[in-house]
C-alpha positions in Angstrom: 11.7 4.6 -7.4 9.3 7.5 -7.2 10.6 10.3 -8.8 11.8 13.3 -6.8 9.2 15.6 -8.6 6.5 13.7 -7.5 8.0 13.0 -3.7 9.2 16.2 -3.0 5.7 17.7 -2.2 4.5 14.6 -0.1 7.6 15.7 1.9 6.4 19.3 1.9 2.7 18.3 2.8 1.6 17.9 6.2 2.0 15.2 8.1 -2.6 15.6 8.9 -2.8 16.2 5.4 -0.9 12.9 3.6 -2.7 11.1 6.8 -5.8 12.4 5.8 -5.9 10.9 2.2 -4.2 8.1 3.0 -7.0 6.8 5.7 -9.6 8.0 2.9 -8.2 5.3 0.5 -7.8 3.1 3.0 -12.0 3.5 3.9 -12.2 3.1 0.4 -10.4 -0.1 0.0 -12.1 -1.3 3.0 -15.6 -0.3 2.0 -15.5 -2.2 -1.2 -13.7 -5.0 -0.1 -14.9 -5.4 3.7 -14.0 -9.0 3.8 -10.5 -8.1 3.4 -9.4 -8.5 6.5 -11.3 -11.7 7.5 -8.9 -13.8 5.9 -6.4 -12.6 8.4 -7.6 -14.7 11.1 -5.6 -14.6 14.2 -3.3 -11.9 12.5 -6.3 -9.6 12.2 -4.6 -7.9 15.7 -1.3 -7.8 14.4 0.7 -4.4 13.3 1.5 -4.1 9.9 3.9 -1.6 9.0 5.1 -0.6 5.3 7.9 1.8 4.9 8.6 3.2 1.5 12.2 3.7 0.9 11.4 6.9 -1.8 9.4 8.6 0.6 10.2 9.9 4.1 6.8 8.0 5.2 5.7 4.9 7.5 2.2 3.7 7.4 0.7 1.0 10.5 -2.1 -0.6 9.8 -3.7 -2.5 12.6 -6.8 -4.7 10.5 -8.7 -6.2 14.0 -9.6 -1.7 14.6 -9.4 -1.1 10.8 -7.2 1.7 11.3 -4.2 3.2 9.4 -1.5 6.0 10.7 1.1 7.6 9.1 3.9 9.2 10.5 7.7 10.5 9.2 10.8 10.2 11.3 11.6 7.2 12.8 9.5 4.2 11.9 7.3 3.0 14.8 7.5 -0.5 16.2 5.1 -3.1 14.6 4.7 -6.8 14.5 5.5 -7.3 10.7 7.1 -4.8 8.2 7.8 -4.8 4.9 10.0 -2.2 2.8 10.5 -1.1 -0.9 9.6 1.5 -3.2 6.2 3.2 -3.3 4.9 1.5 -6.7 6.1 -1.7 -5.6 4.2 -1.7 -2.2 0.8 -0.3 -3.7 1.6 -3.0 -6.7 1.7 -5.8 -3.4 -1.1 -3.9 -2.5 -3.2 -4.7 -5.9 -1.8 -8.3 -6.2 -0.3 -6.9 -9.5 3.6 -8.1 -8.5 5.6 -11.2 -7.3 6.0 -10.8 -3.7 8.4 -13.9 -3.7 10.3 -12.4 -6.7 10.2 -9.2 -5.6 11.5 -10.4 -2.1 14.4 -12.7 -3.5 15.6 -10.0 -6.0 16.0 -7.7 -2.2 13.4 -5.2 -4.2 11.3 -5.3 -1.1 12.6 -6.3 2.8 10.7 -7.9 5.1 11.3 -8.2 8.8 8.9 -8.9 11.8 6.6 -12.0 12.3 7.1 -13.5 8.7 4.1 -15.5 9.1 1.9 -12.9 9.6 3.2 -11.0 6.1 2.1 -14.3 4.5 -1.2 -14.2 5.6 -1.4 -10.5 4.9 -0.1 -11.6 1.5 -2.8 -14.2 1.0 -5.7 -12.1 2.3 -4.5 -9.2 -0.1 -4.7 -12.7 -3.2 -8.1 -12.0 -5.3 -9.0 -8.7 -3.7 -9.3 -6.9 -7.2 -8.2 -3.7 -5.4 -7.5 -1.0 -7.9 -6.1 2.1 -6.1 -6.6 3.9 -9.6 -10.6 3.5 -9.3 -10.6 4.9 -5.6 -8.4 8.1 -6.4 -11.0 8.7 -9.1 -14.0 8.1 -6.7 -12.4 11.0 -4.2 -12.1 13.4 -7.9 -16.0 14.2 -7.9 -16.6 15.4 -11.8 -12.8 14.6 -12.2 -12.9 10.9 -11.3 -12.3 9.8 -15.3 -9.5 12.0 -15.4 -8.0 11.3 -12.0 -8.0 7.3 -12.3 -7.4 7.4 -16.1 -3.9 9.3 -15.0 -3.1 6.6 -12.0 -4.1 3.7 -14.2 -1.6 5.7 -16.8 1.6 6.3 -14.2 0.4 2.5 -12.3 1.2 1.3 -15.7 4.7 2.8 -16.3 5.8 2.7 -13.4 5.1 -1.2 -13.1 6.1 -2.0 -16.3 7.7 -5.5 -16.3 7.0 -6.5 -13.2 3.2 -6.1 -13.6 3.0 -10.6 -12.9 1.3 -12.3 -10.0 2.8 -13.9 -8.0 -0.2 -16.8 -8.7 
């Protein structure tokens, strides 16, 4: 779980400002790996949601317009959605954790199209995303600080579950 000093001022910060950086990232991700969402296939149009359970947060991402929202409150409806805490997601997100493990332990809850999740899951396989890298590139002069620190926190906060699931 993400400690409260770190998610108390995500749940201070507004809701344009969290939205903001998290679409940056996400044109990040997207501009280094811009076949990501090929794999998809006929998913491509379907709604992805992910709803961290240590933040008062819901991202949709919808791959076939390339788009991300975030919004707090009530989660909005999508096709697929899958819920845990923050480090685990962005782990799923990196391929660095056992989705099946994770899933069968109840660390992470997935409801929706299942199908979908799985093709999400194996369009997300060999990606090499590293969120560290892409909060560096948005540090200017700071980026060795900035993704030395995430790669630091990534690493302790995944500790021991740091396996793919392939």
């Amino acid at each position: 779980m993400l400690p409260p000093l770190l998610a108390k001022p995500v749940d201070l910060a507004p809701l344009w400002l969290v939205e903001r950086v998290a679409r940056t990232l996400f044109s990040g991700v997207l501009k280094a790996h811009p076949e990501l969402f090929e794999r998809l296939g006929d998913y491509r149009r379907t709604r992805y949601g992910f709803s961290p359970v240590d933040l008062p947060l819901h991202f949709t991402v919808v791959p076939a317009i390339k788009t991300l929202s975030v919004s707090r409150g009530t989660a909005p409806p999508v096709d697929a959605r899958i819920e845990g805490p923050l480090v685990l997601l962005l782990g799923l997100l990196e391929g660095r954790c056992d989705a099946d493990a994770l899933f069968f332990s109840r660390d992470l809850s997935v409801t929706g199209d299942m199908e979908a999740m799985l093709a999400l899951r194996n369009a997300l396989d060999d990606s090499a995303i590293d969120l560290p890298r892409e909060l560096g590139a948005l540090a200017g002069p700071l980026s060795p600080l900035v993704a030395g620190t995430a790669r630091y926190i990534r690493g302790k906060a995944l500790e021991g579950r740091d396996a793919t699931w392939n």
